[in-house]
C-alpha positions as CSV (number, residue, x, y, z in Angstrom):
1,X,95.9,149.1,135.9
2,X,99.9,149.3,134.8
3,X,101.6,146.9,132.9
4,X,103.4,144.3,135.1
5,X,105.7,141.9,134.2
6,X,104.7,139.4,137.3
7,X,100.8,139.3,136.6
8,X,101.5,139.3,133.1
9,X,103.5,136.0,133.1
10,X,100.9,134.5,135.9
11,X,97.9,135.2,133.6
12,X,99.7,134.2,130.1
13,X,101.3,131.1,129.4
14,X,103.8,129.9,127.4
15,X,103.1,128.1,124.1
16,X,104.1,124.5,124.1
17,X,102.4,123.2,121.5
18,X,99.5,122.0,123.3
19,X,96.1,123.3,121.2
20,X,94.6,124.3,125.0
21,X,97.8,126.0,126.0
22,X,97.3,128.3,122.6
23,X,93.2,128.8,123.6
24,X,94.2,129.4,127.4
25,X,97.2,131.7,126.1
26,X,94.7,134.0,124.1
27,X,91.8,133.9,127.1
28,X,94.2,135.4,128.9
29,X,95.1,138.0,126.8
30,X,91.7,138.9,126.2
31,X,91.3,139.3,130.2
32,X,94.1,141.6,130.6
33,X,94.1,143.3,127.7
34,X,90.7,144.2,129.6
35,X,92.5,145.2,133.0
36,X,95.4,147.6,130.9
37,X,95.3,151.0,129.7
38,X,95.3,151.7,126.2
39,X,98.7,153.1,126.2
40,X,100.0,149.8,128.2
41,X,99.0,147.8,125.1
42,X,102.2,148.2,123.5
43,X,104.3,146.7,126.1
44,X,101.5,143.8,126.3
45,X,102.1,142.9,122.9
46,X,105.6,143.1,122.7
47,X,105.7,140.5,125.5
48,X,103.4,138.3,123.7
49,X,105.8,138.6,120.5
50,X,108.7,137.9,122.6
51,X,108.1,135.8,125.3
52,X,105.0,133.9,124.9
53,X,105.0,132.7,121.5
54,X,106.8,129.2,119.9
55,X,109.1,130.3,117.1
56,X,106.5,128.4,114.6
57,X,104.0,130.8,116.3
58,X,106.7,133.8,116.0
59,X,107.0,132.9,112.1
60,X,103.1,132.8,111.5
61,X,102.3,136.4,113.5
62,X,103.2,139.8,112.4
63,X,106.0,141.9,114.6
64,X,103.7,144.2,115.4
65,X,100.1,145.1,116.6
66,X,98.2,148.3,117.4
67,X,94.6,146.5,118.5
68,X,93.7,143.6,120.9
69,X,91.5,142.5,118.4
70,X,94.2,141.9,116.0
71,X,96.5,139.9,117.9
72,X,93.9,137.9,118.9
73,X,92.5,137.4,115.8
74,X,95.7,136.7,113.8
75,X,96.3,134.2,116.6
76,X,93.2,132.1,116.1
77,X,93.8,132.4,112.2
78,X,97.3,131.4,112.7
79,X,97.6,129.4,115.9
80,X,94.8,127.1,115.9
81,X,94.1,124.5,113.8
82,X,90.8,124.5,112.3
83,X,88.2,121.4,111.7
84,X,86.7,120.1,109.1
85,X,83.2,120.1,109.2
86,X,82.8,117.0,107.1
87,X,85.8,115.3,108.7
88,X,84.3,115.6,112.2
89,X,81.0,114.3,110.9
90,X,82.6,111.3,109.7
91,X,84.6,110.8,112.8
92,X,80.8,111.1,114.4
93,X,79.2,108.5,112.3
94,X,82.0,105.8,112.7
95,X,82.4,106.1,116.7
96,X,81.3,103.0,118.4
97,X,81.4,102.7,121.9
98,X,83.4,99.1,121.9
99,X,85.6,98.3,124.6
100,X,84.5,102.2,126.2
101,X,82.6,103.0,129.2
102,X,79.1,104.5,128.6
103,X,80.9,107.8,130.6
104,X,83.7,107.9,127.9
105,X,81.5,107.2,124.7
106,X,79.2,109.7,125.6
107,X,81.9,112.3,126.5
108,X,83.7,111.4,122.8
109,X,80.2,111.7,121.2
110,X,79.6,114.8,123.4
111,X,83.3,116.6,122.3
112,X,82.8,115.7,118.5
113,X,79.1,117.7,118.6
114,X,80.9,120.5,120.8
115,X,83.5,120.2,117.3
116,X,81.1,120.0,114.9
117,X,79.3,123.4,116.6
118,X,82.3,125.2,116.7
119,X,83.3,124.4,112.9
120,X,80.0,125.4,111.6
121,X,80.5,129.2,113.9
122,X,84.7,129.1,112.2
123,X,85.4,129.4,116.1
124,X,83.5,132.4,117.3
125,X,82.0,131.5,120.4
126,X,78.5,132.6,120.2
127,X,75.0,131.6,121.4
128,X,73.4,128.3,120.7
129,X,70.4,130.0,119.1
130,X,72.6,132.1,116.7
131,X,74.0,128.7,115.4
132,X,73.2,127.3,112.0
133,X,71.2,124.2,112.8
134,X,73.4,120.9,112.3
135,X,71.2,120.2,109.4
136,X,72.2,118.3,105.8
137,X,73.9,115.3,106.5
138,X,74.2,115.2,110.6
139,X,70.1,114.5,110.5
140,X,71.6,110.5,110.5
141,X,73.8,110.8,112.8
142,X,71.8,112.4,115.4
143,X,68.9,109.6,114.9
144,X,72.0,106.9,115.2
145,X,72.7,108.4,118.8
146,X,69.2,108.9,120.1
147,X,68.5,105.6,119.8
């Protein structure tokens, strides 16, 4: 498949800011990065550069790329903000469910171990059985919630 402006600007969107707009921005990428021709990449990346990307993000990013894998990297490295294992283990062990329904505690309790996975893996998405398990220090906080 060519290059084209029109699906380009369907499948990625603008940054705004948003953390998800950034994840969904570089999901698409990937995708038709995976649709192009090698020599299409180029033009794929120039667009990124120039018409996808905040000016903070412009700033933080090189001018130019010769490798999916490098664009996307540098944009994780750059782009995302990164959590603190320890920080989101705290957050963990002082979450009460107060004036929440039992639907939204869970769902916060449910996010901050879907955080606390991801920060242990430094945001590579990989299998649940390649993960480190929780282990020192989460052992508490994973009795506190089964009970």
């Amino acid at each position: 498949m060519d290059f084209d402006l029109k699906t380009a600007c369907s499948l990625l969107p603008v940054m705004d800011g948003v953390k998800e707009t950034t994840k969904k921005l570089i999901d698409g990428i990937e995708m038709y990065a995976d649709m192009l021709k090698d020599s299409d990449f180029p033009l794929l990346f120039k667009f990124i550069l120039k018409s996808r990307l905040s000016e903070n993000a412009k700033m933080r990013m090189l001018t130019d790329y010769t490798s999916v894998k490098d664009i996307v990297k540098d944009m994780k490295i750059h782009l995302l903000t990164k959590k603190s294992f320890t920080a989101i283990q705290a957050r963990l062990q002082q979450t009460t469910q107060g004036w929440r329904s039992v639907e939204e505690y869970g769902s916060e309790i449910e996010k901050l171990f879907t955080e606390l996975t991801i920060s242990q893996t430094n945001g590579h998405m990989v299998n649940i059985e390649d993960v480190v398990p929780i282990g020192q220090g989460t052992d508490l906080v994973l009795h506190r919630y089964r009970e």
